[in-house]
N, C-alpha and C positions, 0 to 999 in steps of 0.2 A: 086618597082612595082610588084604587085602578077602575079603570073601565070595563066593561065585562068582556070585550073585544082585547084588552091588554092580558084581562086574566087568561084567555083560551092562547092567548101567542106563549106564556106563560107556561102552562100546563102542555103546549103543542112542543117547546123548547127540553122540557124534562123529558116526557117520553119518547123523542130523539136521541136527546143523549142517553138515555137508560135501555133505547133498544142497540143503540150503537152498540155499546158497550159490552152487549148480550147477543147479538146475532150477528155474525158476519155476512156482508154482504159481496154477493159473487156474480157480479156483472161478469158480462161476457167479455174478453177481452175486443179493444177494437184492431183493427189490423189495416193494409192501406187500402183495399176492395171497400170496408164497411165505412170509412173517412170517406172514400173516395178522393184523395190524393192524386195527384196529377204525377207527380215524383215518390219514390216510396223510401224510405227511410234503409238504412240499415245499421249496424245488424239488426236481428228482430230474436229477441233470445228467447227460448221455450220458456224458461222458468223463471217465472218474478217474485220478488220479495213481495210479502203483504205490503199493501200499502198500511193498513192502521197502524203497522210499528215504524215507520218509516223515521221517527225520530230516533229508534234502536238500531237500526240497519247497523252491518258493517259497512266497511270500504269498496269490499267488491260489491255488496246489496245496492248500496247506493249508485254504486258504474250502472248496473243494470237497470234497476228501480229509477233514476234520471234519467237515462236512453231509450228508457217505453212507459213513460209519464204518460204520452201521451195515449199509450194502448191505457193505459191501468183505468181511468176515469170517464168520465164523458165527457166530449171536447165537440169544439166547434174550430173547424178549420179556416184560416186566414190563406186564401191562396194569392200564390204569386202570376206577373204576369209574363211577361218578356223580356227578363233580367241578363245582365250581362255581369260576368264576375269580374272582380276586381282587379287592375292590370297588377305584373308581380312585378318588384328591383330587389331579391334578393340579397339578403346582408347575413355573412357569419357572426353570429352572437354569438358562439361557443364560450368568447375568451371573456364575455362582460360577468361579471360578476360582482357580489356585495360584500360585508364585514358584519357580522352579528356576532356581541359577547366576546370578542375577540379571536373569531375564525371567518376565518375565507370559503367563501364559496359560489363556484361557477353557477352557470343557469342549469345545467345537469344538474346540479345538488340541488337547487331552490325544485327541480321538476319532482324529485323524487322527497322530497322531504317535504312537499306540499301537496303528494298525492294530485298533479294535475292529471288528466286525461284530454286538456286540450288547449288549446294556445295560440294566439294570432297577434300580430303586431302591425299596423298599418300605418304610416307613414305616407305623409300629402297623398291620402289616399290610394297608395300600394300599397299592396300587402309584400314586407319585406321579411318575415320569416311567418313559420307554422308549425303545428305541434297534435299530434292526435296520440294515444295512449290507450290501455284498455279496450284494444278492439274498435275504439270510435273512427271515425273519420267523415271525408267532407261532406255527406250524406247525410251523417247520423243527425237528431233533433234532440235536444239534451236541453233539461229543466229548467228555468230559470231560480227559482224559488223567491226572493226578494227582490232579484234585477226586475224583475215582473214589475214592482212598483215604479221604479223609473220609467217601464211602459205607459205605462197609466196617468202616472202625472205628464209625460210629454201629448199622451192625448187631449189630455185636460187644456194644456196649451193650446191646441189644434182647436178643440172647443168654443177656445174665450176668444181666439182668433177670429172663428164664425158666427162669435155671435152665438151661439147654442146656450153658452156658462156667460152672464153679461158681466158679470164682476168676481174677483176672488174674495171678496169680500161677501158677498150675499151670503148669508147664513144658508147652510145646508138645508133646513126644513123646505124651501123656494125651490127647492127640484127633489125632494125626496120626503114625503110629506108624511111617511112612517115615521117618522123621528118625532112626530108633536108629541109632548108630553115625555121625553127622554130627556137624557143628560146632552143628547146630539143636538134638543133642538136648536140652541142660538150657537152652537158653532159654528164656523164660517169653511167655504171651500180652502182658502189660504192655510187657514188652523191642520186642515184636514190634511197638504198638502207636506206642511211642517211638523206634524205629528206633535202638534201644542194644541190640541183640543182641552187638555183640561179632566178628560173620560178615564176612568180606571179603566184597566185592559193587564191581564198579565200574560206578557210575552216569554215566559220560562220555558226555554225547549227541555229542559232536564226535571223539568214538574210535571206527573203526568194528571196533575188535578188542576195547570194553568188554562188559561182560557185559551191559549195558540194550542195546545193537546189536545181540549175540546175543539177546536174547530179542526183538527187534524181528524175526529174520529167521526167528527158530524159530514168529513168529506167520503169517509168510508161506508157512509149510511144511504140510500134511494135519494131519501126524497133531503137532499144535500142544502138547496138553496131554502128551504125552512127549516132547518137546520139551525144555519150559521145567522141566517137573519135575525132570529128568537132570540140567537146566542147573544149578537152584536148587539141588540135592538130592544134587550132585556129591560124592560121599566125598573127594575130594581138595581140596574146599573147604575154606580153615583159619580160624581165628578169629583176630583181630589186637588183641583185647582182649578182660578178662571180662567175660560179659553185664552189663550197667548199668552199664558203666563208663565206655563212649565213645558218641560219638551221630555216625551219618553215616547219612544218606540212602541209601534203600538201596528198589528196587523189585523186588530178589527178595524181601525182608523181607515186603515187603505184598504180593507173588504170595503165599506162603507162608501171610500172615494168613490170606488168605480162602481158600486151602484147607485149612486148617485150623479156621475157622468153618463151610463147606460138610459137612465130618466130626462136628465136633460139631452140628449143626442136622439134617442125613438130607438137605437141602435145597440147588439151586443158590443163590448169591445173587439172581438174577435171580429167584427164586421166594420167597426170602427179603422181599427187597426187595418184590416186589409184597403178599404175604399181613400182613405187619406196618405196612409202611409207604406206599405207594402207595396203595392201596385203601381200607384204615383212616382215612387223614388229606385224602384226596378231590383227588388228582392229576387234572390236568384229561385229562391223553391217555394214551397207550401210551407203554413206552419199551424203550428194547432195550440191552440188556448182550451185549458181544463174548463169548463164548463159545469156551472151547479145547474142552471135550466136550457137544455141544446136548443141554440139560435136564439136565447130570450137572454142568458146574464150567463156573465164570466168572470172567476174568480178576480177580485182586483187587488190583491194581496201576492201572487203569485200566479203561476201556470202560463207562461210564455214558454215554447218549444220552439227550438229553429235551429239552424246548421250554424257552428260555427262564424261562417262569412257573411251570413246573413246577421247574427250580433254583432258581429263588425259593421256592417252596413249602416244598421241604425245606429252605433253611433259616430260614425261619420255623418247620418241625417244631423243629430245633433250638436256634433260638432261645424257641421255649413249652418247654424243658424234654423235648422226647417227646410231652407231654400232647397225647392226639390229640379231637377234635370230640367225641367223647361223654366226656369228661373224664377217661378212663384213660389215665394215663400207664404208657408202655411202657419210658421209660430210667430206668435208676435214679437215687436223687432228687440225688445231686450229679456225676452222669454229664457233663454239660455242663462245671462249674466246673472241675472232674476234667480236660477233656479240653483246655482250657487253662491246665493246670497246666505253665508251660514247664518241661521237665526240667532238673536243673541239669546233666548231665553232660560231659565233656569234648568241646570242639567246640562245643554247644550251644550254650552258656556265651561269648560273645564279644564284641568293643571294638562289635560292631554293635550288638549285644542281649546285654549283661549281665544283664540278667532272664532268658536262656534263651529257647530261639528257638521251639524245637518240644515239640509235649504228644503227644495220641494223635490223630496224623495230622493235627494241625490247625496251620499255622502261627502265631507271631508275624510279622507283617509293620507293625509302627508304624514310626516313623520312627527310622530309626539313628539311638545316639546319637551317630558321628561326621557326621552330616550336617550341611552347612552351609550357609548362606545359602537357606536353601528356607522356604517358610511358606504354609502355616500348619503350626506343629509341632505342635498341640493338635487336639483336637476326638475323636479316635477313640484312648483309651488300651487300654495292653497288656494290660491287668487287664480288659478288658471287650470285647475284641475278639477272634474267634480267624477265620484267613482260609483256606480251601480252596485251595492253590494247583495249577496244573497248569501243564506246558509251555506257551510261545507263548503264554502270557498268561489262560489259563482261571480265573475266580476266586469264589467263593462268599465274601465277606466278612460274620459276624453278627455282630452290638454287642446284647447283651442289657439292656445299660441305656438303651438312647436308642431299643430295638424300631426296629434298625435293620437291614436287609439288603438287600445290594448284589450283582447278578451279573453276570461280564461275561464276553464271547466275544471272543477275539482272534489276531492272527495276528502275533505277535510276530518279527520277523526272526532272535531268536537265542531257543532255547530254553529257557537259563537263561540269562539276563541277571546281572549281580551285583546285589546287592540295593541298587545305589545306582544305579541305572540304571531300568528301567520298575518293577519293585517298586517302588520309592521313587516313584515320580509316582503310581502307582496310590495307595498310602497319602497323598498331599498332595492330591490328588484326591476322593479319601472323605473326609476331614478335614474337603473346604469343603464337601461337600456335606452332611456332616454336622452343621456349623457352621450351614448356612444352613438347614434343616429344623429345628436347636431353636431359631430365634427365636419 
């Protein structure tokens, strides 16, 4: 029998989403005067897609609708301090190119046939080629959507470093004490981490009745962060496995993380993220994280905004280990290896990737091993590579043995593809580039 404080979260949770659903809401746009941004973005296009369709968008909704993310919501801004860009050694990739189904194709082809609008490749920390499309460039701030996660869990790291998170193991209830009496309560940060909670969540971007569509339309509603909390946090949610025992994809899991790091820290992530990480390791610009309560909680599922070079940055942070410019390392010392640790759990565990797919929030994306006739199979293995992925093609790839990092911006037609469809070109793609950088 619910509490009477469960039933009103309950009844608070319907009438969000029943007004979503029924009143559109028309925040003002932000712009860089209302941020107060220190550097301003561009372009800054008049006309934006709705956000509540944003899982309908086209190709170009999408270019625009990711390039003024950060106008569309409410956001708290991460600024930068006294960054210096990245030194450049210029390398022609024109000629690198892959084998798919038994056709050839240059990195031109993979650009246009993967709808990117942006592209970086870093090498021992140069940036050895670049790529902008669609109007973007070195300026612009473009979306993360699920690379976000990877933010979040390297915070998390920073966290247990300080002492803030004392174990990955503590059950989540120990810093987020809404969850007593949920399916959340005796998960653990780790679980949380590996997306083996055990919690039903349905992640369906093509169901507009899944619970990632509901929290799509509760972000287009005011009052956002009771919203998604009701949604997440719903007593009537059940578990369909014990914790660590299955692994599914889950972005109330990582909403959930990062409110539950925001409690354990005193701090938004957006202000997390600037005071450890941004500032410390010398981001070249401002960035802004969507934001359900400005300066109090930031989405922990998604909403990372930032310039290209500055996605390269962090993951160059991530690929040195944490170890930030004045030689303190802020992750703990096998935080990294740790966080491509693929989990072996049920699901995980598959004819694609036998080795396990997913660690803490970071993917495997090497080349299935039911793939065929594609090549190059070699060049970026599973043991040394872990990839940030996000919707529509967003990607953070670091290779710690070859000091190698790869980010790109894209506007993918379908937003989870199968991983034998643009995943797989992406990873056949990195491969040659990564091939042709260690001769």
């Amino acid at each position: 029998m619910y509490s009477s404080h469960m039933k009103i979260k309950t009844a608070l949770l319907a009438f969000c989403l029943t007004t979503v659903f029924n009143i559109q809401a028309s925040p003002a746009l932000n712009s860089c005067k209302s941020l107060h941004l220190n550097n301003c973005p561009t372009p800054v296009d008049t006309k934006l897609p709705d956000v509540k369709n944003m899982l309908t968008w086209n190709q170009q909704q999408r270019a625009i609708g990711f390039r003024n993310d950060y106008r569309s919501y409410d956001a708290d801004v991460f600024y930068a301090a006294s960054g210096v860009p990245l030194p450049r050694a210029p390398h022609n990739l024109s000629k690198v190119g892959y084998q798919l189904n038994g056709k050839s194709y240059l990195l031109k082809d993979y650009l246009k046939r993967n709808n990117v609008t942006g592209m970086m490749v870093i090498k021992d920390g140069k940036v050895v080629w670049d790529y902008y499309a669609n109007g973007n460039n070195p300026t612009t701030l473009w979306t993360s959507r699920s690379v976000g996660k990877s933010v979040v869990s390297t915070l998390v790291g920073v966290a247990l470093k300080e002492g803030k998170i004392k174990s990955l193991d503590d059950e989540v209830v120990k810093y987020n004490h809404d969850v007593r009496g949920t399916a959340w309560e005796h998960v653990t940060i780790r679980q949380l981490l590996q997306h083996t909670s055990g919690v039903s969540w349905n992640e369906d971007y093509t169901n507009p009745q899944s619970d990632f569509s509901q929290l799509t339309q509760c972000e287009a509603h005011p009052n956002t962060y009771a919203c998604v909390n009701n949604l997440v946090k719903d007593p009537k949610r059940k578990a369909y496995a014990k914790p660590g025992k299955a692994w599914s994809y889950s972005s109330g899991g990582a909403w959930l993380l990062g409110d539950t790091l925001e409690k354990a820290t005193g701090v938004s992530i957006a202000k997390y993220l600037q005071d450890k990480i941004w500032q410390p390791y010398g981001m070249n610009r401002d960035g802004v994280w969507h934001s359900y309560a400005v300066g109090k909680h930031d989405v922990g599922a998604h909403g990372f905004n930032a310039t290209l070079e500055d996605w390269g940055k962090f993951g160059l942070f991530v690929m040195n280990n944490g170890i930030l410019p004045n030689g303190k390392q802020i992750l703990p010392q096998n935080w990294v290896k740790d966080a491509r640790n693929w989990n072996k759990a049920k699901n995980s565990v598959s004819k694609l990737h036998p080795e396990g797919t997913y660690g803490y929030e970071w993917w495997n994306n090497s080349i299935p091993a039911t793939a065929t006739n594609v090549a190059p199979k070699t060049g970026l293995n599973n043991q040394d590579s872990m990839w940030a992925l996000g919707i529509y093609g967003q990607i953070i790839m670091v290779n710690q043995a070859q000091k190698l990092v790869i980010v790109q911006w894209s506007t993918w037609p379908k937003a989870e593809p199968s991983m034998l469809e643009q995943p797989l070109e992406a990873s056949l793609m990195f491969n040659a580039i990564a091939n042709k950088l260690a001769l």
